[in-house]
Structure formats: C-alpha cells, structure tokens
C-alpha positions in Angstrom: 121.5 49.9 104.8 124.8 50.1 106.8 125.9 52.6 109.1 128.4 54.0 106.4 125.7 54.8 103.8 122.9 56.1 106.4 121.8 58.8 105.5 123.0 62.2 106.9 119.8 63.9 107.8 118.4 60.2 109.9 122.4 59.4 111.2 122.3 63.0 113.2 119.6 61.4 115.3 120.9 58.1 116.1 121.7 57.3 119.7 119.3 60.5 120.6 115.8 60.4 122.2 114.7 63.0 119.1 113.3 61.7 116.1 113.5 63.4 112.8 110.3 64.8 111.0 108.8 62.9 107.9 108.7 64.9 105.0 107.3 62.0 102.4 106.6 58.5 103.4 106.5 56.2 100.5 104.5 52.7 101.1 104.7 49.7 98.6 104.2 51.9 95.8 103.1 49.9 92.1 102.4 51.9 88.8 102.4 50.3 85.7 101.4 51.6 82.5 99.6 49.2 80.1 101.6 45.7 80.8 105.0 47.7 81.4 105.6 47.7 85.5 107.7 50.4 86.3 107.7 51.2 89.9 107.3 47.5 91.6 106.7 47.9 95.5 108.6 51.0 96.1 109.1 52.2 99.6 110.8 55.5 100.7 111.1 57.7 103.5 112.6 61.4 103.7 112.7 62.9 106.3 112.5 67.1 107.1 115.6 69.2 105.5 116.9 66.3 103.7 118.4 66.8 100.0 117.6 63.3 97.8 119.0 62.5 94.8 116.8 59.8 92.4 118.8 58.4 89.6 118.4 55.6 87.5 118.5 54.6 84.1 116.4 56.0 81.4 112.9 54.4 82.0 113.9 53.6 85.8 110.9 55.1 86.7 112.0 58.5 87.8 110.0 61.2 86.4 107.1 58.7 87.3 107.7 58.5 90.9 108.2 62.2 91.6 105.0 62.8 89.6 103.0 60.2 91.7 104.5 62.1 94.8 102.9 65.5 93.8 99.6 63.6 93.1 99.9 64.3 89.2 99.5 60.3 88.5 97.9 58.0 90.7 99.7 54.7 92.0 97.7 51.5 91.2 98.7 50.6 94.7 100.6 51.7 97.5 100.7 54.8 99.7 101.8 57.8 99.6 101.5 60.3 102.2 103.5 64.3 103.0 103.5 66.3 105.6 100.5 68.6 106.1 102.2 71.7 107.2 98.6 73.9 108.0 98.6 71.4 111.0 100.0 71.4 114.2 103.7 69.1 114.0 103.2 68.6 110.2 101.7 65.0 110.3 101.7 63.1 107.7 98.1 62.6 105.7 97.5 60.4 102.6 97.5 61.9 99.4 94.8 58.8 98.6 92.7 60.3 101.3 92.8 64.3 100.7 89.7 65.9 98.5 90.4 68.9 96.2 90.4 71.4 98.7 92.6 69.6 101.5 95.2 68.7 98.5 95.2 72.0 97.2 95.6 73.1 101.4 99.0 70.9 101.8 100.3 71.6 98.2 100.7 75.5 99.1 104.2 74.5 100.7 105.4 72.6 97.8 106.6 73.9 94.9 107.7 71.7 91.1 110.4 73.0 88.9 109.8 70.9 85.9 111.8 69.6 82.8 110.7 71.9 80.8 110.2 75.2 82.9 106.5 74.6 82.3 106.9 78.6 81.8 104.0 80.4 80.0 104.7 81.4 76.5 103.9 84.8 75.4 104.2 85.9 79.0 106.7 87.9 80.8 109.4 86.9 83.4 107.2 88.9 86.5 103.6 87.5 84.8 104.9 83.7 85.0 106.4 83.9 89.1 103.1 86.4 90.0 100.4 83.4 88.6 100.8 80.8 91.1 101.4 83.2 94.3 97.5 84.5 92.9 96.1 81.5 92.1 97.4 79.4 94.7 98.2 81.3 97.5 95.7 84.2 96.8 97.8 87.1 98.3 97.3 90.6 98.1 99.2 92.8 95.1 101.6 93.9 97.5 102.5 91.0 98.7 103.0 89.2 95.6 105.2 92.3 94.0 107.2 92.0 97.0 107.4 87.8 96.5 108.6 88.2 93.0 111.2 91.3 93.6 113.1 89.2 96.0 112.7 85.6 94.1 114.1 87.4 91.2 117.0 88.9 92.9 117.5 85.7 94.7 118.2 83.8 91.7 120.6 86.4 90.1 118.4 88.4 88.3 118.2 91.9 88.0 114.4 93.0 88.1 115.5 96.2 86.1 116.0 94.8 83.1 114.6 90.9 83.2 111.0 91.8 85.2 109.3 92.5 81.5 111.2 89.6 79.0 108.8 87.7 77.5 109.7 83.9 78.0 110.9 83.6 74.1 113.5 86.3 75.4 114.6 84.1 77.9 118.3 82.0 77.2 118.1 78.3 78.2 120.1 79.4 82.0 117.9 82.6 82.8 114.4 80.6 82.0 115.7 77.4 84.4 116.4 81.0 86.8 112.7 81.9 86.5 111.5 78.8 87.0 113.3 78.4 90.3 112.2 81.7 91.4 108.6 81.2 90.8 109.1 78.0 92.4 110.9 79.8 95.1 108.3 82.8 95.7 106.1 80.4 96.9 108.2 79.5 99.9 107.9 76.1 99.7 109.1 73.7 102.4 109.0 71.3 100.0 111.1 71.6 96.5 111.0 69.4 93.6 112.9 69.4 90.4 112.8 67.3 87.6 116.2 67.3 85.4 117.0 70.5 86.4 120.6 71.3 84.2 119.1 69.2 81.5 120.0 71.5 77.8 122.2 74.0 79.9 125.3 73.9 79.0 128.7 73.0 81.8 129.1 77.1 82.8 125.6 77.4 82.8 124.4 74.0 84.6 127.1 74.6 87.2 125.5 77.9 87.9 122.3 76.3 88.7 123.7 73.9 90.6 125.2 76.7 92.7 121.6 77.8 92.9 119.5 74.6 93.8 122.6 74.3 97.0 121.6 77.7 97.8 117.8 77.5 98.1 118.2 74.1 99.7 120.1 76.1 102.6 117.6 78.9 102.7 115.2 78.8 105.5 111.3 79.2 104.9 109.8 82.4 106.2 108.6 80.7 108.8 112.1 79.5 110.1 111.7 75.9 108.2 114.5 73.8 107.0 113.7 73.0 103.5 113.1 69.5 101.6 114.8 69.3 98.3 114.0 66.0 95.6 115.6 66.1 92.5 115.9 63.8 89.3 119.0 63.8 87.6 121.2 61.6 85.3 124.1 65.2 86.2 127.1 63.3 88.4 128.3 66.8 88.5 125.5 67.9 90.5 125.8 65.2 92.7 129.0 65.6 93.1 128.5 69.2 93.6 125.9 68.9 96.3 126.4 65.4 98.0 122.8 64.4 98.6 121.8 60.9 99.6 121.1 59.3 96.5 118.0 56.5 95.8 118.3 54.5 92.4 115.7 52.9 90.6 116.4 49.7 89.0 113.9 47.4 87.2 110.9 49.3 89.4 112.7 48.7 92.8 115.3 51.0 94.8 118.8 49.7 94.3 120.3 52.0 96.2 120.2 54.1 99.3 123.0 56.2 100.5 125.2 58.5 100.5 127.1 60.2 97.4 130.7 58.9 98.9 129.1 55.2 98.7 127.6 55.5 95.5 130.6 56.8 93.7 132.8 53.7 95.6 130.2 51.1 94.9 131.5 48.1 92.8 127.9 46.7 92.4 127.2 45.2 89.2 124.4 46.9 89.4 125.0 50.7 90.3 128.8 51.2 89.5 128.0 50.4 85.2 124.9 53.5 85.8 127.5 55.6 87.4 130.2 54.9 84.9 127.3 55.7 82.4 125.7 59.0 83.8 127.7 61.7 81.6 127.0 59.8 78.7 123.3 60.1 79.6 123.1 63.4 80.6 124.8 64.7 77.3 122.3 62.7 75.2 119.5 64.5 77.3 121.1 67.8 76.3 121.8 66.8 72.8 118.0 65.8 72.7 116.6 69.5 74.2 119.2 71.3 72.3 
C-alpha cells in the first residue's frame, strides 16, 4: 500500500514516536462453507477511531467476515482478535481464546446493526433499545430509561410520539433509526453495520447516512473515539463519508485505501465493481422492497 492510499487514521502517526490503538486485528483468516472458499487468508488491521468500508461483489465474502468478527461464525482457521476494553490499554485478546463469560465481558462495547434491523416483532420502539441494555449490560431502570430517551432523540426521534410504536408501525427509515439507537444506547466503542440503507429509499438512505457520520463522530461516555465497520454495495455512502475502503475479491482483499483511490482506480479488478455498485445496491433494494 502506497503512501497515497494509507489510510487516514495509521498516516496521522507516521514519522511520530505514537502508535495507534488496535481495534481488530485480523490473521490469515479461511472460512469455507461446504467446498465453496470464501474468505482465503484474509488479513486486516483497524486501528482505534477508524471508519472502514468492506465492499465487494455479491458473494465476496462480506457479511461473512463481519459475522466471523463478532464471533457469530467461527473461522476454520486464522485469528481473530479485538480490543478488550475492561482492561487496562485495551489489548487485544483472541476471540478463539475467550469463554462465554470473557466474550460476553468484551462484547459490552460493541454493538451490530444488522440487515434486517433484527428488531423484535410485536414489540415497541422503547421495549426493543431497553432489551439489550438489561440483558447485556444489566443496568438499573433508571439508567436504562435515561439510555433510551437520549438514543432516541439522538437519532431524530421524538420519544413523545415513537416511544410506544410497535415495530409493524415502524416505516422502513424510522426502524433502520431504532436500530441504530438501540445499537447506540449501548455506547459502544465498537459499531458494526451490515447494509445499513439497504430498502430505504435515496431521501431516506441519505438521512441515515447523515446519521451513521454522526455517531461515528460522537465520543463514548467515557471520552472514546469510536470504531465504525460497515458493509455496503451504497457508493453514495461512501462517497458521503470517505472511509478507507477494503474489497473482497475471490476470498482475498483487493483493495486497501482510501475513497479518493478507489474511485480513481483503473484496476481491472476494482474500477468494473465500482462502475457496478449502484446497479447492485438497487437490486438489493428491489429485493427487500
């Protein structure tokens, strides 16, 4: 990787004695399912505060990587290890090596907006962002009333009138909205999101664009800067937000760099994909719509 597409979070510390913090370190990393290899010896580092985008083509690999990251799949080999932030300077610890309890003890700083919402049906807006911040976190009532007031209000809400919707109330924009704020009650210093503008439609998706910028600026509580993966076939989010991007491409990482240099690239390889990636987002929304 070239000075040009390094990215912005590492290039700040070049030429200084201070090194940046490891958020996820990624190690040679092989799934396959059945005889289909999709991720073939992937390695990836991101380090603290760093937005990263990971496109690819349909299949690439994608979804499968970030759900190996949050330990929902398990790599046939490779390593993959996060930053433990109940320890003193966050070091990394492999997700390989953690039992229930000391996953469940780092994955209270991480928070998943999925595809879907994963959203509970039958449930209201407040009953899906208060579940995790009970279960997982185990605060007190007060607490967690608080946590959802100002998630809700954070994402453009009004707790007024959207606290007590049930989720088949919800329009395609305002259920992505709860997602992210039960996501973002949690406080993570860690944020995931898989296809997140997938079935919104342009007004709507730019909105949450807007939104995912937002939260990604947002300090923790605690005075942390933020870690935000996404994957996303949306060039108008990219374009939007300028994260590095990393692209997957028959199981291996194509590309590493910045937004300017993958828009400019004239790689056989990368420049069809990106010539491609409005096409591929609108079948995605044809599909959920």
């Amino acid at each position: 990787m070239n000075e040009k597409t390094l990215p912005r979070a590492q290039a700040e510390y070049r030429g200084t004695a201070r090194q940046p913090r490891v958020e996820i370190h990624v190690v040679n990393l092989e799934k396959s399912f059945g005889s289909h290899r999709v991720l073939d010896g992937i390695s990836l580092e991101v380090v603290c505060g760093e937005m990263i985008a990971i496109v690819g083509e349909s299949g690439s690999g994608k979804t499968t990587l970030l759900r190996l990251i949050v330990g929902l799949e398990q790599p046939d080999r490779g390593r993959i290890l996060l930053a433990d932030h109940e320890s003193a300077g966050s070091p990394l610890v492999d997700l390989a090596a953690l039992d229930p309890d000391g996953l469940a003890r780092i994955q209270r700083h991480w928070a998943v907006v999925f595809q879907g919402n994963a959203l509970m049906s039958g449930r209201t807006v407040e009953a899906n962002i208060a579940l995790p911040l009970r279960e997982v976190q185990h605060l007190d009532e007060s607490v967690i009333c608080s946590r959802v007031l100002d998630a809700v209000r954070e994402v453009a809400l009004d707790p007024a009138r959207d606290l007590d919707l049930t989720v088949e109330q919800l329009s395609g924009g305002m259920a992505k909205r709860v997602a992210i704020a039960r996501a973002l009650a949690l406080d993570p210093i860690l944020l995931l999101y898989d296809e997140p503008t997938t079935g919104l439609d342009p007004k709507v998706a730019e909105q949450i664009q807007s939104l995912i910028g937002s939260v990604h600026r947002t300090k923790t509580a605690g005075g942390s800067a933020r870690t935000t993966v996404l994957v996303t076939h949306d060039k108008d989010m990219l374009y939007r937000l300028q994260p590095r991007i990393i692209m997957l491409g028959r199981g291996r990482i194509v590309f590493d760099g910045t937004y300017e240099a993958f828009q400019n690239s004239g790689s056989p390889v990368t420049r069809p994909y990106f010539d491609l990636m409005p096409k591929l987002h609108g079948a995605m929304r044809g599909l959920h719509a």
